[in-house]
Chimera marker file (.cmm) of the C-alpha trace (Angstrom):
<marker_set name="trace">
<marker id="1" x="-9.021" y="-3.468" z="-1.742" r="1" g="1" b="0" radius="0.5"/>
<marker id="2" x="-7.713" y="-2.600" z="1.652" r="1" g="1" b="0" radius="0.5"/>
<marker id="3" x="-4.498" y="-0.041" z="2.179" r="1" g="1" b="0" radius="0.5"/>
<marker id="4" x="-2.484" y="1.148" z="5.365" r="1" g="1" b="0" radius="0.5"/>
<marker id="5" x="-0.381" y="4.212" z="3.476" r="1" g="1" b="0" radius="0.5"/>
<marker id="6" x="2.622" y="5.721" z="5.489" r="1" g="1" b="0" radius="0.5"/>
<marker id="7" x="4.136" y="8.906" z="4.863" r="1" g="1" b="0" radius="0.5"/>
<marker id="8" x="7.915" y="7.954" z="5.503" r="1" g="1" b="0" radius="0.5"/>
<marker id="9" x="11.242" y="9.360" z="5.099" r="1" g="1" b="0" radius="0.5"/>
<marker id="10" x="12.435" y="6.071" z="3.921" r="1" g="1" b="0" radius="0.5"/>
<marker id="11" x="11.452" y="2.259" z="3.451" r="1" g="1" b="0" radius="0.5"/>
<marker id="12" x="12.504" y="-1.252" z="2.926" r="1" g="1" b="0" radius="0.5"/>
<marker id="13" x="11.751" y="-5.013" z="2.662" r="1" g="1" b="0" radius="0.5"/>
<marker id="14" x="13.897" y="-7.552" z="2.846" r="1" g="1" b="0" radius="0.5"/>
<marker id="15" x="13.301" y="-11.201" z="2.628" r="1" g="1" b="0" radius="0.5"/>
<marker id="16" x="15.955" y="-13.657" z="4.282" r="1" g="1" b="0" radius="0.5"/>
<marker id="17" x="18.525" y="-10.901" z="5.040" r="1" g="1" b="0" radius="0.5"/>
<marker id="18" x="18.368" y="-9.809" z="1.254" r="1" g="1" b="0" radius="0.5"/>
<marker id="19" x="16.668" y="-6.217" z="0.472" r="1" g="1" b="0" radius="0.5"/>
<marker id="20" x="13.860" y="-6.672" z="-2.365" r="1" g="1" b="0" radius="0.5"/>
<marker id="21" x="12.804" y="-3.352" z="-2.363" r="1" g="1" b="0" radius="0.5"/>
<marker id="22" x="13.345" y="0.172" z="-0.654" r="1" g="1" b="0" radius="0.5"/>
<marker id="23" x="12.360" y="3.812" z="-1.115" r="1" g="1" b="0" radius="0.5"/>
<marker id="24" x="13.360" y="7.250" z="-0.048" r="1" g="1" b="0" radius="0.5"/>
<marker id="25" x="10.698" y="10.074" z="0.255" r="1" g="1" b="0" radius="0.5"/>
<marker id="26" x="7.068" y="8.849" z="-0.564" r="1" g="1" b="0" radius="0.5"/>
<marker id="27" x="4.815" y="6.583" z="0.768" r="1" g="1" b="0" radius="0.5"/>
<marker id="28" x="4.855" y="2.625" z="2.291" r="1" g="1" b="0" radius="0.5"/>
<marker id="29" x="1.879" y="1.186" z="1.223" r="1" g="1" b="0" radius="0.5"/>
<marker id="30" x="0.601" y="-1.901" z="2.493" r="1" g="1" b="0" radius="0.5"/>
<marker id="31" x="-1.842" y="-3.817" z="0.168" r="1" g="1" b="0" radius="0.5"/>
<marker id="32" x="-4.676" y="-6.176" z="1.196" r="1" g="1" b="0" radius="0.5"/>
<marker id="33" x="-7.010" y="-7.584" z="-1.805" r="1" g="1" b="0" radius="0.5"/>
<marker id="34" x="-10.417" y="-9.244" z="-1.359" r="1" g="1" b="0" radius="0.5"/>
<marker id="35" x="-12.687" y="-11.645" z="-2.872" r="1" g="1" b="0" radius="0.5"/>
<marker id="36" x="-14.702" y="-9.080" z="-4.630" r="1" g="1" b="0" radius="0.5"/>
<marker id="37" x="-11.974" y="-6.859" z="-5.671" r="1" g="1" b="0" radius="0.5"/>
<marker id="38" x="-12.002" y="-5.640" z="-9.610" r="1" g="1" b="0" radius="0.5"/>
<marker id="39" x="-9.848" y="-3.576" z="-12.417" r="1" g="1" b="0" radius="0.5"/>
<marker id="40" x="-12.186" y="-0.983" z="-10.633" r="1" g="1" b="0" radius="0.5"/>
<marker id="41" x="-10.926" y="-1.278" z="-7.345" r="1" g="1" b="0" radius="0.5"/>
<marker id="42" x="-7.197" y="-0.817" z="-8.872" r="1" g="1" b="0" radius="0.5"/>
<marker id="43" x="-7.531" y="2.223" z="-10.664" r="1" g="1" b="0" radius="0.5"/>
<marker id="44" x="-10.046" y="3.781" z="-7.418" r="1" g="1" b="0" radius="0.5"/>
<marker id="45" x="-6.960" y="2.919" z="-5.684" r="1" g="1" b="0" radius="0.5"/>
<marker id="46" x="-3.972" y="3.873" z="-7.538" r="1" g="1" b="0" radius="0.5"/>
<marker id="47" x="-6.068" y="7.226" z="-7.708" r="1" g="1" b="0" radius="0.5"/>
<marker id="48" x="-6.543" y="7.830" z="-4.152" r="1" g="1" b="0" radius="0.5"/>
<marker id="49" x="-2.894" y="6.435" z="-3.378" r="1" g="1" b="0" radius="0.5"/>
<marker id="50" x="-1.029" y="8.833" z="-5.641" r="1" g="1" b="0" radius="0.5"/>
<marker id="51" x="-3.924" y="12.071" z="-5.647" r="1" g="1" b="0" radius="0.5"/>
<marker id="52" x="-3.776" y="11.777" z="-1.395" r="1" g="1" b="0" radius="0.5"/>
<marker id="53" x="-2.596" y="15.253" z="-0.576" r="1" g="1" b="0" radius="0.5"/>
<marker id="54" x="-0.696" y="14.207" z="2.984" r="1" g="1" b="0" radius="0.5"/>
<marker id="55" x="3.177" y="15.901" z="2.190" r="1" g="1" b="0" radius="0.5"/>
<marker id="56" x="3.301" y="19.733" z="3.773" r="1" g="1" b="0" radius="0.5"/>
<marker id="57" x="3.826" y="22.879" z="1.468" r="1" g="1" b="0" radius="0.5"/>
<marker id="58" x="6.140" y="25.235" z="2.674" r="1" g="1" b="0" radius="0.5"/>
<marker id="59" x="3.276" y="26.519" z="5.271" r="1" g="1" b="0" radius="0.5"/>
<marker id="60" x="2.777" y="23.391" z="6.648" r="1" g="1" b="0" radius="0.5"/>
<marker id="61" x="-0.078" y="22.516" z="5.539" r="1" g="1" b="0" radius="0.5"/>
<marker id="62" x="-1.344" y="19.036" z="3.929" r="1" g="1" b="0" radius="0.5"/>
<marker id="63" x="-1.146" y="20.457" z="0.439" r="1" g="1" b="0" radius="0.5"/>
<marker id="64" x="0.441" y="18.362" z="-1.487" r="1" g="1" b="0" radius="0.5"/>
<marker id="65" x="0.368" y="14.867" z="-3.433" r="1" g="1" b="0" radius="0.5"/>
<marker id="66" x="3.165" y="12.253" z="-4.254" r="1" g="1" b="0" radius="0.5"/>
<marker id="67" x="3.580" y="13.557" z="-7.637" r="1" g="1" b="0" radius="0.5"/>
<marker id="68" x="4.101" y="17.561" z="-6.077" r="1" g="1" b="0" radius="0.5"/>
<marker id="69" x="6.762" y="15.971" z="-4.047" r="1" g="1" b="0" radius="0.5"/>
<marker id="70" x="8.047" y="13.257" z="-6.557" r="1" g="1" b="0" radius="0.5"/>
<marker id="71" x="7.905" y="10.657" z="-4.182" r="1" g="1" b="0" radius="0.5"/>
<marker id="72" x="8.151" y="6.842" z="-4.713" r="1" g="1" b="0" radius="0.5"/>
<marker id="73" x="6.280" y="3.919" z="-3.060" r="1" g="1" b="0" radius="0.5"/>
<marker id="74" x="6.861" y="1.029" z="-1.834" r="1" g="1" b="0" radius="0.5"/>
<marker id="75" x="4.004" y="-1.370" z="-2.632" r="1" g="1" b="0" radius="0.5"/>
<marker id="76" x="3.586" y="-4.603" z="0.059" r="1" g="1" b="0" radius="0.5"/>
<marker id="77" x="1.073" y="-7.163" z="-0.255" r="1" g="1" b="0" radius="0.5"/>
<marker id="78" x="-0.732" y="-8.055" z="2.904" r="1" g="1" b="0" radius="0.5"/>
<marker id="79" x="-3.789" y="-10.292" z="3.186" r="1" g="1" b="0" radius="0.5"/>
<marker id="80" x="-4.240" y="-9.844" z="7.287" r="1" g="1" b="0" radius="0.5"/>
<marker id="81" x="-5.297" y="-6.388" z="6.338" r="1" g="1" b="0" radius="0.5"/>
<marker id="82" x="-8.737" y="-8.221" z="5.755" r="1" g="1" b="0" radius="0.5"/>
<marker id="83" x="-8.875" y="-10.371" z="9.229" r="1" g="1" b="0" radius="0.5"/>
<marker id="84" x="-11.867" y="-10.088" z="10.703" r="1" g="1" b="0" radius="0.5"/>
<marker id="85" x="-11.704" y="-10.176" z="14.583" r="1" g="1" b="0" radius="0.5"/>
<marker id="86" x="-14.914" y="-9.640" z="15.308" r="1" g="1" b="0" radius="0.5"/>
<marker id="87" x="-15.675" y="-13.645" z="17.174" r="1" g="1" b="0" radius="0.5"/>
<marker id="88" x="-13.542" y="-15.207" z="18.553" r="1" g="1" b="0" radius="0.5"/>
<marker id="89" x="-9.753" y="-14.244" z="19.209" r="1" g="1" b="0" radius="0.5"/>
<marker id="90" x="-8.205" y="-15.914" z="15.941" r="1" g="1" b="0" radius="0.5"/>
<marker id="91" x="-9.130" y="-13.511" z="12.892" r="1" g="1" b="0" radius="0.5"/>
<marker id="92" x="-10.868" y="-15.087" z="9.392" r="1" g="1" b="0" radius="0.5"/>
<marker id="93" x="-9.075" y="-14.235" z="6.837" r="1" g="1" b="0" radius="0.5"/>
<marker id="94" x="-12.173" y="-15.337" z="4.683" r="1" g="1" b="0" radius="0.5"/>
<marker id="95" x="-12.995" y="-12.614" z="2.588" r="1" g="1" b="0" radius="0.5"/>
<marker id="96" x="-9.401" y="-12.454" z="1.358" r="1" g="1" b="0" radius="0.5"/>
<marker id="97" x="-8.808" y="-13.095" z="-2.112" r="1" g="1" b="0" radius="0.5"/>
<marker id="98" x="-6.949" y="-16.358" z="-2.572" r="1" g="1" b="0" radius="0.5"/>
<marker id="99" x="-2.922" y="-15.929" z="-3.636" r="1" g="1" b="0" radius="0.5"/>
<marker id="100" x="-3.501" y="-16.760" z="-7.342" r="1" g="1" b="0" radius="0.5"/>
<marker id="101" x="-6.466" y="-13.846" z="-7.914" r="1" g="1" b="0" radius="0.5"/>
<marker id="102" x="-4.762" y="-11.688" z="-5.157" r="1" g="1" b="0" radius="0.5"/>
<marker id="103" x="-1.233" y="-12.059" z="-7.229" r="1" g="1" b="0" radius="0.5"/>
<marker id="104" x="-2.860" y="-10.994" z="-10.558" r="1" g="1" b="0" radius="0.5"/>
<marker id="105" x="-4.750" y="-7.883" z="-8.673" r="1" g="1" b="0" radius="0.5"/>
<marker id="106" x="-1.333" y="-6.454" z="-6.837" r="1" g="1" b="0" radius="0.5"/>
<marker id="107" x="0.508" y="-6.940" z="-10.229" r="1" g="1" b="0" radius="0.5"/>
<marker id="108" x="-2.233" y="-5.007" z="-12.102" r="1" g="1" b="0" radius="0.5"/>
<marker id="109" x="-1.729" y="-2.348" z="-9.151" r="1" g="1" b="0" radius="0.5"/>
<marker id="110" x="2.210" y="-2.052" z="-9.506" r="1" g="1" b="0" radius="0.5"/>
<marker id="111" x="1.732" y="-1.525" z="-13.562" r="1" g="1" b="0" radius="0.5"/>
<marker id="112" x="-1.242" y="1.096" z="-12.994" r="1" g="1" b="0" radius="0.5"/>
<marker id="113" x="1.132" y="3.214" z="-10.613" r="1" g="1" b="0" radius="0.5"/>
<marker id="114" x="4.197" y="2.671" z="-12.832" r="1" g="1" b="0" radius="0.5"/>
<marker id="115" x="1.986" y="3.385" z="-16.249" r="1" g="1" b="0" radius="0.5"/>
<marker id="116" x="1.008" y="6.817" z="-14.482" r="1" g="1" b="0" radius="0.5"/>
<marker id="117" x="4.501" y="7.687" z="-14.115" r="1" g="1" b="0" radius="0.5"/>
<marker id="118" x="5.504" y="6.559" z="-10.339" r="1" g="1" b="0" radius="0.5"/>
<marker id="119" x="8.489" y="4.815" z="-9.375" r="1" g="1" b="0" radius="0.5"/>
<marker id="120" x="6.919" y="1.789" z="-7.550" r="1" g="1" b="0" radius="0.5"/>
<marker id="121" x="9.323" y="-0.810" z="-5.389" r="1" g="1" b="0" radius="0.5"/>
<marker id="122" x="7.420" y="-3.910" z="-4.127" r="1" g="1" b="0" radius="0.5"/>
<marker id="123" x="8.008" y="-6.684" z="-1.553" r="1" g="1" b="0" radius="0.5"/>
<marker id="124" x="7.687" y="-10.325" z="-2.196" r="1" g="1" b="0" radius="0.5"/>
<marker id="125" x="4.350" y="-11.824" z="-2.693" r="1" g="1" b="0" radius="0.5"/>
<marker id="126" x="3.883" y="-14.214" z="-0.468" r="1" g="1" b="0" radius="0.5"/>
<marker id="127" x="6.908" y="-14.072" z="1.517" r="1" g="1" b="0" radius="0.5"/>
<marker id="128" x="7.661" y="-13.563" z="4.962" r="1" g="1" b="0" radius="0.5"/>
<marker id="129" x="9.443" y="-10.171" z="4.779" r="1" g="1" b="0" radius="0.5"/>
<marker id="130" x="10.938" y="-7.812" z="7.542" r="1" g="1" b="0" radius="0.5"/>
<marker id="131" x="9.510" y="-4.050" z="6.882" r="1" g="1" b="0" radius="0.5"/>
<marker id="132" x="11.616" y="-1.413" z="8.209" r="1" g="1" b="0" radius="0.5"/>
<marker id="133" x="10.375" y="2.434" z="7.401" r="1" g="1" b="0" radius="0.5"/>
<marker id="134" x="10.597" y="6.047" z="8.894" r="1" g="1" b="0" radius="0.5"/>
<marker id="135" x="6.890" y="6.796" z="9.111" r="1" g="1" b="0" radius="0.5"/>
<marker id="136" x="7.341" y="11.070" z="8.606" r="1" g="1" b="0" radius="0.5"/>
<marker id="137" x="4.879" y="12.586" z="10.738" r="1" g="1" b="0" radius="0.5"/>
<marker id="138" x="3.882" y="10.141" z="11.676" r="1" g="1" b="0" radius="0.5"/>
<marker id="139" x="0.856" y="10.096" z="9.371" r="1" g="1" b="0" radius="0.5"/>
<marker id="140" x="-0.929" y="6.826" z="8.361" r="1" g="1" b="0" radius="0.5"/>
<marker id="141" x="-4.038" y="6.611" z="6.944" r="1" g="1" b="0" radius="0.5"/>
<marker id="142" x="-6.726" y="3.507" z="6.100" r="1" g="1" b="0" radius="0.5"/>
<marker id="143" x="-8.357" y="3.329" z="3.048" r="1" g="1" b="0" radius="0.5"/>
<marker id="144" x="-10.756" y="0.531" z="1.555" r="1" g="1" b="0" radius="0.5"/>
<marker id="145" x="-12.305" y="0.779" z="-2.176" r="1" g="1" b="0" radius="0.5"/>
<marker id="146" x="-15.609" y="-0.467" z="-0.609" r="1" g="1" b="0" radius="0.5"/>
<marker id="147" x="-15.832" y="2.659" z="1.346" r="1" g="1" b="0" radius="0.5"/>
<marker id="148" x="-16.509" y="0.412" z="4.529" r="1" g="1" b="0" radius="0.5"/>
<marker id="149" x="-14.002" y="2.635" z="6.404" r="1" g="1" b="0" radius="0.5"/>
<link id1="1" id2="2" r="1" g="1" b="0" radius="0.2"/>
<link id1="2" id2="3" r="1" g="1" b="0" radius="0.2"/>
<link id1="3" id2="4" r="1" g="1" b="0" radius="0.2"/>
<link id1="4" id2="5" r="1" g="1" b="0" radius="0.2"/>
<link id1="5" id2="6" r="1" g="1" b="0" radius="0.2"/>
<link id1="6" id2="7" r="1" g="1" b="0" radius="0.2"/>
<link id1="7" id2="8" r="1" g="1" b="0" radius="0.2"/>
<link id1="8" id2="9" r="1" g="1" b="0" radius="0.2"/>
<link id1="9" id2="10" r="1" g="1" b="0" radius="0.2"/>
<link id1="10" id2="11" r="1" g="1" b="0" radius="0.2"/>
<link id1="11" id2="12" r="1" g="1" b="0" radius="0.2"/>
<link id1="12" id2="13" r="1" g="1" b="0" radius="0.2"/>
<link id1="13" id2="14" r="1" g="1" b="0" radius="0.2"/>
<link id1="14" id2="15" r="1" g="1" b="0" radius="0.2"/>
<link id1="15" id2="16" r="1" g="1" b="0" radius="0.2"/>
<link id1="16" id2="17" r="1" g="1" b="0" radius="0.2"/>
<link id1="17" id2="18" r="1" g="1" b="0" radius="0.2"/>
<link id1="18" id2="19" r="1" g="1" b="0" radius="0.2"/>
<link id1="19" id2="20" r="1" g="1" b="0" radius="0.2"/>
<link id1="20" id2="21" r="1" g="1" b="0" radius="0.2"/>
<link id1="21" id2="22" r="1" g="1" b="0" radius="0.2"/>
<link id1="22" id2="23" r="1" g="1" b="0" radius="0.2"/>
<link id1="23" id2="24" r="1" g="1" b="0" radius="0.2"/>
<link id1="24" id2="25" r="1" g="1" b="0" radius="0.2"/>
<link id1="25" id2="26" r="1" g="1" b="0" radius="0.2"/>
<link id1="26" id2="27" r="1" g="1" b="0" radius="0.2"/>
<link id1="27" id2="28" r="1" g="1" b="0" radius="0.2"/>
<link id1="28" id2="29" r="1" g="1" b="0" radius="0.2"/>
<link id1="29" id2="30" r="1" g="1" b="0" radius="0.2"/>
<link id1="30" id2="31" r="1" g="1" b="0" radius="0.2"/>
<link id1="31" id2="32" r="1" g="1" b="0" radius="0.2"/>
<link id1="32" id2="33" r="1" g="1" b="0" radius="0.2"/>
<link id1="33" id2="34" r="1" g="1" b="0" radius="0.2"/>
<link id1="34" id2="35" r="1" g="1" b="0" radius="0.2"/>
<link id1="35" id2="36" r="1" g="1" b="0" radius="0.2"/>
<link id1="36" id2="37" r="1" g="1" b="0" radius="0.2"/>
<link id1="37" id2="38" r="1" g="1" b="0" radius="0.2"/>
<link id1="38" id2="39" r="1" g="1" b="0" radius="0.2"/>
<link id1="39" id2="40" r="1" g="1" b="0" radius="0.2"/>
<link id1="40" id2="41" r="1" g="1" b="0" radius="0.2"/>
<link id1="41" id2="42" r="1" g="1" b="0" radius="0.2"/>
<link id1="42" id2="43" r="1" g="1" b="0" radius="0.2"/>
<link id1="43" id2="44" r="1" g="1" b="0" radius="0.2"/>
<link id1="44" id2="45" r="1" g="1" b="0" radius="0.2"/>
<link id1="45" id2="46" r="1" g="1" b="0" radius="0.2"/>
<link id1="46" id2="47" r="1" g="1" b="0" radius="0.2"/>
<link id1="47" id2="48" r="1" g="1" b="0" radius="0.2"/>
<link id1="48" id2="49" r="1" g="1" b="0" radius="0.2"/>
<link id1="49" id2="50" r="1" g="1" b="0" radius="0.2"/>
<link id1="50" id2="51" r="1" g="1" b="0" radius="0.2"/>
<link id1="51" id2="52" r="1" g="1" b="0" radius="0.2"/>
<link id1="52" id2="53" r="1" g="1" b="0" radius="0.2"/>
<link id1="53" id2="54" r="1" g="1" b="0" radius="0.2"/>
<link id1="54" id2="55" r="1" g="1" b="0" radius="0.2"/>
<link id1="55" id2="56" r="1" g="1" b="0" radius="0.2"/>
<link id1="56" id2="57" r="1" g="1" b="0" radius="0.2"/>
<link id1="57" id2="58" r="1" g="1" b="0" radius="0.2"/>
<link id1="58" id2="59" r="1" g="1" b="0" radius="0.2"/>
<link id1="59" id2="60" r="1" g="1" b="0" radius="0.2"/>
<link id1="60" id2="61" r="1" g="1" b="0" radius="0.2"/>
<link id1="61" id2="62" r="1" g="1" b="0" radius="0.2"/>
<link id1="62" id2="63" r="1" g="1" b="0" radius="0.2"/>
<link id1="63" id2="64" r="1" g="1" b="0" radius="0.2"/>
<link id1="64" id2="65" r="1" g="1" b="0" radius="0.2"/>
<link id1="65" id2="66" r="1" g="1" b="0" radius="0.2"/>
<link id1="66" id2="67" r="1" g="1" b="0" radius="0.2"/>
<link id1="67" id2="68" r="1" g="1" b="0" radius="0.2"/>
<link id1="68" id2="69" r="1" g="1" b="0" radius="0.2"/>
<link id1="69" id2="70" r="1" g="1" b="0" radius="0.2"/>
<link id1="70" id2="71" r="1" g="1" b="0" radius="0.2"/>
<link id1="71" id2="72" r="1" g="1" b="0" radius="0.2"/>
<link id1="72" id2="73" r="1" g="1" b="0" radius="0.2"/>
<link id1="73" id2="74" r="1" g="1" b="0" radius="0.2"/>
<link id1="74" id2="75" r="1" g="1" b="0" radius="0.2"/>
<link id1="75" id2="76" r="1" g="1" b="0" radius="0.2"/>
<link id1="76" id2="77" r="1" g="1" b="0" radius="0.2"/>
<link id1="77" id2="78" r="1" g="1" b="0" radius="0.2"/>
<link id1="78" id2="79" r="1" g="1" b="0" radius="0.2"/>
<link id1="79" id2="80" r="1" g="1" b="0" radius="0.2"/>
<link id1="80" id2="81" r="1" g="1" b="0" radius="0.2"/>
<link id1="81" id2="82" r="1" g="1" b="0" radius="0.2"/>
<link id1="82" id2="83" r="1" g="1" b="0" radius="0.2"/>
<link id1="83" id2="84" r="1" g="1" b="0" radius="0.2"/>
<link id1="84" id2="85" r="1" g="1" b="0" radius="0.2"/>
<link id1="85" id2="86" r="1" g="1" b="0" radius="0.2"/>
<link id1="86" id2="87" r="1" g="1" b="0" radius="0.2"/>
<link id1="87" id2="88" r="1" g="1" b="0" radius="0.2"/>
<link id1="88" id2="89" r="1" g="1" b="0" radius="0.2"/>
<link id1="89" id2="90" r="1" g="1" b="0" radius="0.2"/>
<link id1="90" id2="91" r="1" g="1" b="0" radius="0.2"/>
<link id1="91" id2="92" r="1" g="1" b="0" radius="0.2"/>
<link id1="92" id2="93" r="1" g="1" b="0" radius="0.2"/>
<link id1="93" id2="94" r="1" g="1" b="0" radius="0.2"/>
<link id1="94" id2="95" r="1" g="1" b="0" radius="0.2"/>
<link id1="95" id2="96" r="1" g="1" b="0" radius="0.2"/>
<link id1="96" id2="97" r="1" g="1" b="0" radius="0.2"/>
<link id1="97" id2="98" r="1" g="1" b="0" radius="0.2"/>
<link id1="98" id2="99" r="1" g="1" b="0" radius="0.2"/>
<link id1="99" id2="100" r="1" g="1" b="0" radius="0.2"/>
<link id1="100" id2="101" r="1" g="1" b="0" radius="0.2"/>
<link id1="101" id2="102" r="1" g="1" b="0" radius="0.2"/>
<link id1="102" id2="103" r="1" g="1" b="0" radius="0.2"/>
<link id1="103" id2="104" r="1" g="1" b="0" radius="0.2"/>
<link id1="104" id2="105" r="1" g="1" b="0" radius="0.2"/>
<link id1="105" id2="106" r="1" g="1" b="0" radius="0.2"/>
<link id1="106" id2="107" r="1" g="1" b="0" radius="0.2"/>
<link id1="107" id2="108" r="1" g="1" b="0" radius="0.2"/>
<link id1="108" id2="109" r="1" g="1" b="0" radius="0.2"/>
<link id1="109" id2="110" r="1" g="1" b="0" radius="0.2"/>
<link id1="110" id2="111" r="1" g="1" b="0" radius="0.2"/>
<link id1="111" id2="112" r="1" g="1" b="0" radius="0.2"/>
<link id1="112" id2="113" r="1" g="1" b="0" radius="0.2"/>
<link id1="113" id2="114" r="1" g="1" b="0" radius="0.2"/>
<link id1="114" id2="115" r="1" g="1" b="0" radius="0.2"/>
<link id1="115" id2="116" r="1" g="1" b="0" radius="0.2"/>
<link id1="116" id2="117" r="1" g="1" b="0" radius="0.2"/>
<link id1="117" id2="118" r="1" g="1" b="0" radius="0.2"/>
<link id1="118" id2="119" r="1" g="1" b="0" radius="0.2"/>
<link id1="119" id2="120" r="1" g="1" b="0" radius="0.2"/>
<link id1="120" id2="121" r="1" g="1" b="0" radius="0.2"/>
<link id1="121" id2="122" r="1" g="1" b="0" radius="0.2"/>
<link id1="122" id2="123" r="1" g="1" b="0" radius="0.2"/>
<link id1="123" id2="124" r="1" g="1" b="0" radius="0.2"/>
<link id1="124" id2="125" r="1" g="1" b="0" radius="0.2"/>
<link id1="125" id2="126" r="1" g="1" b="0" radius="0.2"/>
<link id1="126" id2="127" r="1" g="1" b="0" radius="0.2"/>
<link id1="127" id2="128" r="1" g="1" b="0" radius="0.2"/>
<link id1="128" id2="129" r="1" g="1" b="0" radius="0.2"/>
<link id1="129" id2="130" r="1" g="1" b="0" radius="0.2"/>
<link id1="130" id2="131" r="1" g="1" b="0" radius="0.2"/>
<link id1="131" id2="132" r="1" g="1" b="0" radius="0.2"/>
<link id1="132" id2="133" r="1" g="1" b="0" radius="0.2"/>
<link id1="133" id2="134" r="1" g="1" b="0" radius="0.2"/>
<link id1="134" id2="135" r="1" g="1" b="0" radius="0.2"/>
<link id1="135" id2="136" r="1" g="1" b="0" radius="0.2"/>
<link id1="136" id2="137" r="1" g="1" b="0" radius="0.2"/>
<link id1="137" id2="138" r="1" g="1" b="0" radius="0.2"/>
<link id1="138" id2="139" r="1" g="1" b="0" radius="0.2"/>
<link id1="139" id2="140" r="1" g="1" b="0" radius="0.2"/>
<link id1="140" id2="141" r="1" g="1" b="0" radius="0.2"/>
<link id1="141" id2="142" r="1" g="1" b="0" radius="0.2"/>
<link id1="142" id2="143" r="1" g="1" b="0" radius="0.2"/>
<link id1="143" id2="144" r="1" g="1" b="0" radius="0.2"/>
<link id1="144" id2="145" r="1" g="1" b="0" radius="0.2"/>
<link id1="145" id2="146" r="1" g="1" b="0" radius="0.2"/>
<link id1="146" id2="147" r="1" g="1" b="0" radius="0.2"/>
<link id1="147" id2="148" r="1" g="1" b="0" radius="0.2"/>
<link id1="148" id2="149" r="1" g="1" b="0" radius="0.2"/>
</marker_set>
């Protein structure tokens, strides 16, 4: 599993003009799921989502996780997080997981967080949705449960 996570003030997603889901304080988290991707993979994940210390203390210092600040997430699914540009100028989306496995895997995802006490919003899988956020910071970081990044 692939994630771009975004420290923001606020989020949302809408979906034809019609908000599906939206945050205040916490993180946007952008979800891509491959091939190979496991129950493993989830939980590494929802770990390193939620344990990421990336919110300031009152020194200003990265000191603090998503539960410190009680912060929510949104939770978008996104396959082009594993296009590989590396020939050529269109990207393979080939070691994507196909929607039915990748489906099962974000769902499994949203229940970890929400099981471990986080308020967890999510887009639409599979939709073409409009994502409008205050990245705070800004900080963004990449993370992969392969560890190839």
């Amino acid at each position: 599993m692939r994630c771009v996570v975004q420290r923001v003030k606020k989020a949302a997603v809408t979906v034809a003009g019609q908000t599906v889901g939206k945050i205040n304080k916490g993180l946007l988290v952008l979800v891509g799921i491959g091939q190979e991707d496991g129950e493993n993979d989830i939980r590494w994940l929802g770990d390193k989502i939620t344990g990421l210390r990336i919110f300031e203390d009152e020194e200003g210092k990265f000191n603090l996780s998503l539960a410190d600040v009680q912060g929510q997430i949104l939770l978008v699914s996104q396959f082009t997080l594993f296009g590989d540009c590396r020939r050529g100028k269109r990207p393979s989306f080939s070691e994507a997981a196909p929607p039915l496995q990748a489906k099962e895997s974000f769902d499994k995802l949203v229940e970890y967080l929400r099981v471990n006490g986080f308020m967890v919003e999510t887009g639409e899988f599979q939709a073409n949705m409009d994502v409008e956020l205050i990245n705070q910071g800004p900080v963004t970081i990449m993370l992969d449960s392969k560890k190839k990044f």
